[in-house]
N, C-alpha and C positions, 0 to 999 in steps of 0.2 A: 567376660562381661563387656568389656571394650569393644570388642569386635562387634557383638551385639547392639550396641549403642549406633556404632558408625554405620551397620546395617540397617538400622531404622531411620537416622539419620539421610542416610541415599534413598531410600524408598517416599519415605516423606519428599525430599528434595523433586525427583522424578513427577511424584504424583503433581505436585503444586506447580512446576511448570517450573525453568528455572530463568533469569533476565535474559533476552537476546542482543543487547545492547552492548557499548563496550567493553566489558570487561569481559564477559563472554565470546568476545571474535576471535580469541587466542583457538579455541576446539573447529572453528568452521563457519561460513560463513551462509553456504548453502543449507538449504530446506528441501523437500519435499514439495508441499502445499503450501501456500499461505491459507487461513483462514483467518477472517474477521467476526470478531464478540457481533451479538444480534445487536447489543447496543450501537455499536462501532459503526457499524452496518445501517440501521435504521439511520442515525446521526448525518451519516455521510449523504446517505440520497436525499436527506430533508434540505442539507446544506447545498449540493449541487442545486435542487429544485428553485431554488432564492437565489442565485448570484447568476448574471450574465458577465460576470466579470472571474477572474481566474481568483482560487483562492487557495492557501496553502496550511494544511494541517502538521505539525512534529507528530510522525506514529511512535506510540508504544508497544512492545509486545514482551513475549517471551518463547521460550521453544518448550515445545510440548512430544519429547520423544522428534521424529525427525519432523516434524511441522510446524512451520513462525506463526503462532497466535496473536495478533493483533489486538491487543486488549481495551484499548485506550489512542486516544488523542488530546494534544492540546492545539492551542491556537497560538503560532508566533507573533510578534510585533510585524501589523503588515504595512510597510512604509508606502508601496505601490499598488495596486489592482485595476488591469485592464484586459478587454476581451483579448486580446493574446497573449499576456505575460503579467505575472504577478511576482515585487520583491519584499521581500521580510526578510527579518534578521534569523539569525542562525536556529536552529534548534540544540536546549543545551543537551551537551556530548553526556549521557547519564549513564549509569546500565539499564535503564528500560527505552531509551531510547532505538527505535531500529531503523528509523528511515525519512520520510515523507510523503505526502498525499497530497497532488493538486487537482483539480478540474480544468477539463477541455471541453468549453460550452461551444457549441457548434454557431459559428457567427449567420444568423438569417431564418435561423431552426429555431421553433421553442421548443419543448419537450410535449406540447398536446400537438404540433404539427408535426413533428417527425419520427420515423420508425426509430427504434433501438439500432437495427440494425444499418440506418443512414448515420447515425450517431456513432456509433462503434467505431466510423472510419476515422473517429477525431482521438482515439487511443492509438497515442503514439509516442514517443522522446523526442521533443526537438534537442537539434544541438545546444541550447543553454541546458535544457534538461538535462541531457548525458552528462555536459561541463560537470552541473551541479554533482551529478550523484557521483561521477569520480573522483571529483575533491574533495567529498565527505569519505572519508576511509572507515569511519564508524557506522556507516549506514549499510543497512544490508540488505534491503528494500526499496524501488522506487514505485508508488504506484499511482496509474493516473483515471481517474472517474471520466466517461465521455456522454453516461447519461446517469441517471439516478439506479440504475437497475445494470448497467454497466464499468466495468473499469478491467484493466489492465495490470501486469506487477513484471518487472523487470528484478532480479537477481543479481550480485555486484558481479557476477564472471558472465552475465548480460551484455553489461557494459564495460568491462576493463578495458577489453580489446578492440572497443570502437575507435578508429580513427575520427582525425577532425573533420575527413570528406564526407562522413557520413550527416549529413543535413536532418533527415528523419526515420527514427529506429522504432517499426511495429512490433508487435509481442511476437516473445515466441510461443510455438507452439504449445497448445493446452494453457496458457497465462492470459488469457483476454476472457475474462467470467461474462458470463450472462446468468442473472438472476430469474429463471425461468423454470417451468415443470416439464416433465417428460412430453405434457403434451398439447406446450407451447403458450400455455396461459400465464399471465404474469405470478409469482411466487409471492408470499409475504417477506418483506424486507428482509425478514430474519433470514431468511433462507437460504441466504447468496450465494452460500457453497454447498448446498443439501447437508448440510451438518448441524 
């Protein structure tokens, strides 16, 4: 009967998603995919849409089998925001805590003057970027919006092994999303990952 308990117990566990935050970094740090909640998602490109200034979300998620579901955000205390760098206080260290979310508004572009894909070129890590996401050891995500329909996610083995020479770090492969249909037409917000 015990057994049986614990086996319902992990199944439930599995099905709900379990925290990706710290106390879960002891199993692994890497993912699959990231996916972001439609809410998460909507949220994020409404808030790029508004700020010509850089702003910094704390991500929440969890892992879903091998993929970080981004469930949730809050807003840290932001002491600074300017069109190239924004400072806030820390995001606290939780177990749903996985990372961070900032915006790269493109200085001279608004978003009805420029393509996605002039904008995309502004998904990147600068060197304080990198700093940051190395010295957070709890974070397992960094990701950066370039337009409302675009953003970027870096991986903490993305970044370990950056040196300091490195000034500015583009996605890797397959981690630069475009929010878009097979055949090229803008998508509903929700959509961001076809999921």
């Amino acid at each position: 009967m015990k057994r049986i308990a614990w086996l319902l117990i992990i199944c439930v566990s599995l099905v709900a998603g379990r925290p990706a935050g710290v106390g879960s970094l002891a199993g692994g740090s890497e993912f699959r995919s990231l996916i972001l909640a439609p809410k998460v998602s909507d949220n994020i490109a409404l808030l790029f849409d508004q700020f010509d200034t850089e702003l910094v979300l704390c991500l929440e998620g969890e892992w879903r089998g091998p993929d970080l579901h981004i469930t949730d955000f809050r807003i840290p205390h932001i002491l600074t925001s300017e069109s190239g760098r924004v400072q806030a206080a820390a995001c606290a260290a939780d177990q749903n805590t996985v990372g961070t979310w900032h915006n790269h508004p493109a200085p001279g572009y608004t978003i009805s003057t420029a393509s996605s894909t002039l904008l995309s070129r502004n998904c990147y890590l600068s060197r304080t970027d990198i700093a940051d996401f190395q010295r957070r050891n709890d974070a397992v995500v960094s990701v950066v919006s370039c337009a409302p329909d675009v953003y970027a996610y870096w991986k903490r083995d993305d970044v370990d092994a950056v040196t300091t020479e490195i000034a500015l770090l583009p996605p890797p492969d397959g981690q630069l999303v475009h929010s878009e249909t097979a055949d090229g037409g803008a998508a509903s917000l929700t959509q961001a990952r076809g999921r």
